[in-house]
C-alpha positions as CSV (number, residue, x, y, z in Angstrom):
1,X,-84.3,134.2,-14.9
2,X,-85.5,136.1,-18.0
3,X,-88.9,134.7,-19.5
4,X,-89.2,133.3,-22.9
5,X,-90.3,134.7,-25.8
6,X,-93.5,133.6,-27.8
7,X,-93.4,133.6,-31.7
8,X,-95.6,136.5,-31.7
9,X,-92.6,138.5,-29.9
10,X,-89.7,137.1,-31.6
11,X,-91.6,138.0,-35.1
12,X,-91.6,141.8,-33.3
13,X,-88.6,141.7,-33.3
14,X,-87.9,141.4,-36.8
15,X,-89.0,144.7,-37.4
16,X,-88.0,147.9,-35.6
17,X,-90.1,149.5,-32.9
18,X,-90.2,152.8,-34.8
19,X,-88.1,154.5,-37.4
20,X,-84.9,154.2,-35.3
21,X,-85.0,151.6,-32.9
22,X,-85.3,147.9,-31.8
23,X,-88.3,146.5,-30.5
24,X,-87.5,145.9,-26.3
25,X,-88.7,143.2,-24.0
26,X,-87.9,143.7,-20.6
27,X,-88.9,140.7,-19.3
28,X,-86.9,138.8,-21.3
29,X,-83.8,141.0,-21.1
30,X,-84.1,142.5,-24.4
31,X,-83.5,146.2,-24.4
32,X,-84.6,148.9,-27.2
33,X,-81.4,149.3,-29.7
34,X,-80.9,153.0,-31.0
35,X,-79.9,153.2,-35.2
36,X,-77.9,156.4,-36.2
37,X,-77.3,157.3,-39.5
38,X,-73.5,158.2,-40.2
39,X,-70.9,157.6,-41.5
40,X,-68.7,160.6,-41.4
41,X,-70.7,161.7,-38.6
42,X,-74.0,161.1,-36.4
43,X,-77.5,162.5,-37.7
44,X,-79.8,162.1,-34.9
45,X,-83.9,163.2,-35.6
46,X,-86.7,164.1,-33.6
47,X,-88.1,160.4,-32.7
48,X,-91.3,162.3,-33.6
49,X,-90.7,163.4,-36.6
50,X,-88.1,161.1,-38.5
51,X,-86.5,162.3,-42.1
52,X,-85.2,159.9,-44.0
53,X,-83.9,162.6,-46.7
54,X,-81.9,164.2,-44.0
55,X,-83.9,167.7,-45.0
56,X,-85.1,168.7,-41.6
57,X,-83.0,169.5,-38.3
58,X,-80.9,166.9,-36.6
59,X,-78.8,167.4,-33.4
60,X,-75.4,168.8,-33.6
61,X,-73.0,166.1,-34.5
62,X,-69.2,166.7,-35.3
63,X,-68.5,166.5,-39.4
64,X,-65.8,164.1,-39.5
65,X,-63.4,163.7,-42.6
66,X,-65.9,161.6,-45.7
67,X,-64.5,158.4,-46.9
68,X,-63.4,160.2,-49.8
69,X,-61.2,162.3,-47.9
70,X,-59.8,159.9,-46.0
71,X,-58.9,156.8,-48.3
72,X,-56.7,159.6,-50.0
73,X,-54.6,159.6,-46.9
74,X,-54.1,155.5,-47.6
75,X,-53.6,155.3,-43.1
76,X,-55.9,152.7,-41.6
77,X,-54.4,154.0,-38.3
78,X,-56.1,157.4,-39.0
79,X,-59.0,155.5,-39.5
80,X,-59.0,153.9,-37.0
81,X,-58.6,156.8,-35.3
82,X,-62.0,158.6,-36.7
83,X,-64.0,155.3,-36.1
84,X,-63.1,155.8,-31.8
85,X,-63.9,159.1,-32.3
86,X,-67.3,158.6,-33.9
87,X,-68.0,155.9,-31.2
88,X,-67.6,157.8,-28.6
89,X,-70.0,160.7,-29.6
90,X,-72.7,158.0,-30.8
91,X,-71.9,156.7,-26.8
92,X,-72.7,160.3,-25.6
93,X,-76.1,160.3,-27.5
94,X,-77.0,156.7,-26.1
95,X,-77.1,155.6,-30.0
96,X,-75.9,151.7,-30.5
97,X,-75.5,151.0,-33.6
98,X,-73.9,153.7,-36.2
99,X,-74.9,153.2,-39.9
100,X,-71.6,152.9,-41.3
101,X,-69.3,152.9,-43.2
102,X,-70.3,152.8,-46.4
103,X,-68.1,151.2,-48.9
104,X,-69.1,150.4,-52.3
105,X,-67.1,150.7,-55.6
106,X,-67.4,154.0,-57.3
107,X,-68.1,152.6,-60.3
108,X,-69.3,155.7,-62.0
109,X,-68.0,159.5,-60.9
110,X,-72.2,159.6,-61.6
111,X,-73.2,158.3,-58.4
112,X,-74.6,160.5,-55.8
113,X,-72.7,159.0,-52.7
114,X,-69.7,158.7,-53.9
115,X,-68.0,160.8,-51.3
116,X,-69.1,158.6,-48.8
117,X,-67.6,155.5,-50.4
118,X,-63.9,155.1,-50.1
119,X,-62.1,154.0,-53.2
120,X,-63.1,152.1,-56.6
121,X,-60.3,149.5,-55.9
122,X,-61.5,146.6,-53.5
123,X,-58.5,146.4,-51.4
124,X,-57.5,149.9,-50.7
125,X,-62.0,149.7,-49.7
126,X,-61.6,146.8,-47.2
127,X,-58.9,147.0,-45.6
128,X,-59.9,151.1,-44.7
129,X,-63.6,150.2,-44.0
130,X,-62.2,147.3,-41.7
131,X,-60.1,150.2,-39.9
132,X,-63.3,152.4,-39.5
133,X,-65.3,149.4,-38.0
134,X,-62.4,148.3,-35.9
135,X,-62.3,152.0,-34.0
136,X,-66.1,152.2,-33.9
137,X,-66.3,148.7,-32.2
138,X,-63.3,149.3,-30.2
139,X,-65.9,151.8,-27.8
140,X,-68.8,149.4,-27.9
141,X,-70.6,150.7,-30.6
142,X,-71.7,148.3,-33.9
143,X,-70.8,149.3,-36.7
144,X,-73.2,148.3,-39.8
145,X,-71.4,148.2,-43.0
146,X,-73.5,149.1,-46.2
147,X,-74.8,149.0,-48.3
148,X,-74.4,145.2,-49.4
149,X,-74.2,144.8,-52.1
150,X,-73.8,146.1,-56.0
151,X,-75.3,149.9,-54.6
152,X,-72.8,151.7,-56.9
153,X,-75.4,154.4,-58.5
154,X,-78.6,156.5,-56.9
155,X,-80.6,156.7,-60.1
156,X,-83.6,154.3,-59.7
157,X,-81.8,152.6,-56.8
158,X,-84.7,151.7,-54.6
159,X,-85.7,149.4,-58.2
160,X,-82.8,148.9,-60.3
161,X,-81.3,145.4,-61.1
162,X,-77.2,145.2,-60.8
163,X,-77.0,142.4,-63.1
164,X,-73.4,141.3,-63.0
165,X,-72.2,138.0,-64.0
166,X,-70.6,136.1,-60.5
167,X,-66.9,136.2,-61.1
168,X,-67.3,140.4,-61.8
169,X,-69.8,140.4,-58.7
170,X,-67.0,138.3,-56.8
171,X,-63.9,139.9,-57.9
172,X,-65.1,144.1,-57.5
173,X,-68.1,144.4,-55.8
174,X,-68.5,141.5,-53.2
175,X,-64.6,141.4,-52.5
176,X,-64.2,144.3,-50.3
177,X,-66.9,143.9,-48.3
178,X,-65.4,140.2,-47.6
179,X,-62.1,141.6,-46.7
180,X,-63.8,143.7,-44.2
181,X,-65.8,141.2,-42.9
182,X,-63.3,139.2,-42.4
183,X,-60.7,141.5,-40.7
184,X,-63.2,143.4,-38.6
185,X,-66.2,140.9,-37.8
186,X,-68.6,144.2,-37.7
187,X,-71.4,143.5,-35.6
188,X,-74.1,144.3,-38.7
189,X,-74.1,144.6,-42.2
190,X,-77.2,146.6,-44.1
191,X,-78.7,145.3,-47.1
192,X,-79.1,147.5,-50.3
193,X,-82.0,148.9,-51.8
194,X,-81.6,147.3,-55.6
195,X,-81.9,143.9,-56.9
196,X,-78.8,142.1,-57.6
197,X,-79.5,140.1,-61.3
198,X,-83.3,140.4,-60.7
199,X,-83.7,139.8,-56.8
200,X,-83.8,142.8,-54.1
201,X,-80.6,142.0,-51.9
202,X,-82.9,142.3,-48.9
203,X,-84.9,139.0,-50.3
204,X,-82.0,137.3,-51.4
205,X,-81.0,134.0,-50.3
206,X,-77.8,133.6,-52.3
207,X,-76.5,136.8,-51.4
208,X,-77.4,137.2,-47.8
209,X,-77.7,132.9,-46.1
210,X,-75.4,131.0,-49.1
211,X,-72.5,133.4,-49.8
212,X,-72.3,136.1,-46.4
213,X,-73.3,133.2,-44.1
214,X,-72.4,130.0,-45.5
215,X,-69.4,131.3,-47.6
216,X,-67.8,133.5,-45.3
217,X,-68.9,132.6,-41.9
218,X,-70.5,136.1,-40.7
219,X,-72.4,135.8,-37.9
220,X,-73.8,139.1,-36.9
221,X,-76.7,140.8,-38.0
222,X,-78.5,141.6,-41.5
223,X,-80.4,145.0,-41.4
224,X,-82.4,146.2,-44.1
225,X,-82.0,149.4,-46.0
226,X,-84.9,151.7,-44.6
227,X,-87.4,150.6,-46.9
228,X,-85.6,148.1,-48.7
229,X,-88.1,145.3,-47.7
230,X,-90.8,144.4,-50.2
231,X,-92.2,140.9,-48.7
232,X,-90.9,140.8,-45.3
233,X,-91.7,136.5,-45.6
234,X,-89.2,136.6,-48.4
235,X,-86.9,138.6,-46.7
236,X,-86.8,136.7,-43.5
237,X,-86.6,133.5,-45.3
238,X,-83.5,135.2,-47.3
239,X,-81.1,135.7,-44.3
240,X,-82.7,139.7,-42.7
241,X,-82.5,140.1,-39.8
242,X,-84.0,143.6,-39.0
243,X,-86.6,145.5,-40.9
244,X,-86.3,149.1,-40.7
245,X,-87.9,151.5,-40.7
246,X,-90.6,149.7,-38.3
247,X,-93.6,148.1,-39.7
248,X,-95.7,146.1,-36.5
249,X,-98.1,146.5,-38.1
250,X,-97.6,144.6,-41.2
251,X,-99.1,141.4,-40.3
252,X,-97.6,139.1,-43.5
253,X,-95.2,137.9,-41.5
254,X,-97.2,136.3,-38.2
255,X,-97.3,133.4,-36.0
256,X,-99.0,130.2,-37.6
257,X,-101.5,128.1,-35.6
258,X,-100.5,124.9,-34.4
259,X,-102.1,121.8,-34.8
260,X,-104.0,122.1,-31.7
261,X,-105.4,125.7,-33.0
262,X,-103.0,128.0,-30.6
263,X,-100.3,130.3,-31.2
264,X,-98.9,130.2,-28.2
265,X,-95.6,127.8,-28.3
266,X,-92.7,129.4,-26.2
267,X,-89.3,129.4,-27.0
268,X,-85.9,130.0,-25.1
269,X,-84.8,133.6,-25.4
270,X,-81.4,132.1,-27.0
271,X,-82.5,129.6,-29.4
272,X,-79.6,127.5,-30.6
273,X,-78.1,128.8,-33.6
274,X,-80.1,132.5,-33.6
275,X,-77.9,135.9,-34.5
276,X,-77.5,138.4,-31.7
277,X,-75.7,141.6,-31.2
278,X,-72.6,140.8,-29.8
279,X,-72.6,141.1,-25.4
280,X,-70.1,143.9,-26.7
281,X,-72.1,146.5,-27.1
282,X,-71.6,149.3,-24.7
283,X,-74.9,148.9,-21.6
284,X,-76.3,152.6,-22.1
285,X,-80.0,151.3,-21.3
286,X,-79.1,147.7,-19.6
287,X,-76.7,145.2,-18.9
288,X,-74.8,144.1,-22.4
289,X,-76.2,141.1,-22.3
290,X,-79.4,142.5,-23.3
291,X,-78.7,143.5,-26.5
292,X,-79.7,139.8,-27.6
293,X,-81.7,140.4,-31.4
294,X,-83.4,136.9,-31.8
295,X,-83.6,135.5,-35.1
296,X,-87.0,133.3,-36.1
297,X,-85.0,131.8,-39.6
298,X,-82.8,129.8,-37.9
C-alpha cells in the first residue's frame, strides 16, 4: 500500500521538480511528470540547460501545421488528426503533458503569437482547440490549454492588466475556452502571465476556483505560466495547481506547526476532493495510476 504523504511533500508538489517536470514520490506512487512546450510541435531542451525563449537547440520535433494554418481549413477532423499525431511523438520522447493548444482571441494583428492562436471568433476557437485536445488525449497524453485567460497581446504581458468589463470578458475572451472545456475535458489548463482587471490570473480566485471550477465544473489541473507566479500563497489559495518553472526552494509557502509544535501530520495520498491527472495518462515511467498531482487547497 503506497505511504502517505506529509504536508511538507504535498506542498512539493505544488511546484515542479525543475524547469520541466513534476516533483515524484515513489513511495507513495507518485511519478515525475515531463512538461513539453508545443503546440504545433514538441520543443524538448537540455534538462541542464533549460531556455525558456526557445533560442538555444532543442531535439528534433516534426513542425506540424500552426493554429493559424489550420482553423483556415474550418475541419476539426483534421484536427483531430494533428492532436494524435502530436501525441504520439510527445509518447516517443516519454513527455506527459504537451503545452497546448493555445487559443486566445486575436484581438489585435499586433500580437506576437498570433499564429499560434486559432481564430478571433470564439466558436470557430473552441470547438477546433476541443478537436486538438481530443486527438492529443486520445494517445494518453494531457493536453494543457493556454493561456487562460485575456493573453491577447505580448507587449508588457508578464505585467499588463486586461481590464474588461465581465459580459465582454464572458462573451469573447472566456467563451471559447468554456466551449473547449466543456467538449474536451483537457486534463490541464495554464494560467496566463497578465492580470485580468488588476489581479495576475495565476492569483486569481474569481477566475481560476469561482468561474473555471465552480461555474463550469473543470476538474483537472491549473498550471502556471512559467513564471507567472508572484506569491505562490496567493496563488495556491486562488485555484493553481502547479508552479512552474520549479521553485523548492521558495519557502513562503510551507507547512505550519501544529498546536503541539510538530509539522508532521500525515495525510492519505488521495485526499477527498484533491485534483489529479486523470489515471489516463499513458504509464511511460509507472503504472497510470501514478500520475496522482495532490492538491493542498482543497
Amino acid at each position: 500500500m503506497p505511504e502517505r504523504l506529509t504536508v511538507a511533500e504535498q506542498i512539493l508538489l505544488t511546484t515542479g521538480a525543475d524547469y520541466w517536470s513534476t516533483a515524484s514520490f515513489p513511495a507513495a506512487g507518485l511519478r515525475s511528470l515531463r512538461l513539453a512546450d508545443g503546440p504545433h510541435g514538441l520543443r524538448i531542451q537540455d534538462d541542464e540547460n533549460p531556455d525558456h525563449l526557445g533560442l538555444g537547440r532543442s531535439l528534433p520535433a516534426t513542425c506540424f501545421p500552426p493554429a493559424v494554418a489550420l482553423a483556415s481549413s474550418w475541419d476539426p477532423a483534421l484536427v483531430r488528426e494533428v492532436g494524435q499525431a502530436l501525441g504520439r511523438e510527445a509518447r516517443s520522447h516519454g513527455v506527459d503533458v504537451v503545452l497546448g493548444p493555445g487559443m486566445n482571441i486575436k484581438r489585435s494583428p499586433l500580437c506576437g503569437r498570433n499564429f499560434e492562436y486559432f481564430s478571433e471568433d470564439p466558436l470557430l476557437s473552441g470547438l477546433l482547440a476541443a478537436a486538438m485536445v481530443d486527438g492529443l488525449q486520445s494517445e494518453g497524453v494531457a493536453a494543457c490549454l493556454k493561456h487562460f485567460a485575456a493573453n491577447n497581446q505580448e507587449t508588457d504581458r508578464q505585467r499588463v492588466s486586461a481590464d474588461i468589463d465581465e459580459r465582454t470578458l464572458r462573451e469573447i475572451y472566456l467563451r471559447n475556452f468554456q466551449i473547449a472545456i466543456g467538449e474536451a475535458n483537457p486534463w490541464s489548463v495554464m494560467s496566463a502571465y497578465n492580470k485580468i482587471n488588476g489581479v495576475y490570473a495565476s492569483e486569481n480566485r474569481w477566475l481560476l476556483t469561482d468561474l473555471l471550477r465552480g461555474g463550469w465544473d473543470y476538474d483537472g489541473v491549473v498550471v502556471s505560466d512559467w513564471g507567472a507566479v508572484h506569491d505562490p500563497v496567493e496563488a495556491v489559495e486562488a485555484g493553481t495547481d502547479l508552479r512552474m518553472p520549479g521553485r523548492p526552494e521558495d519557502d513562503r509557502l510551507r507547512v505550519p506547526k501544529l498546536p503541539d509544535g510538530s509539522t508532521t501530520r500525515r495525510w492519505p495520498a488521495s485526499p477527498s476532493g484533491s485534483r489529479c491527472w486523470p489515471s489516463g495518462l499513458h504509464p511511460t515511467l509507472g503504472t497510470p495510476q501514478s500520475s496522482t498531482l495532490i492538491s493542498i487547497t482543497s
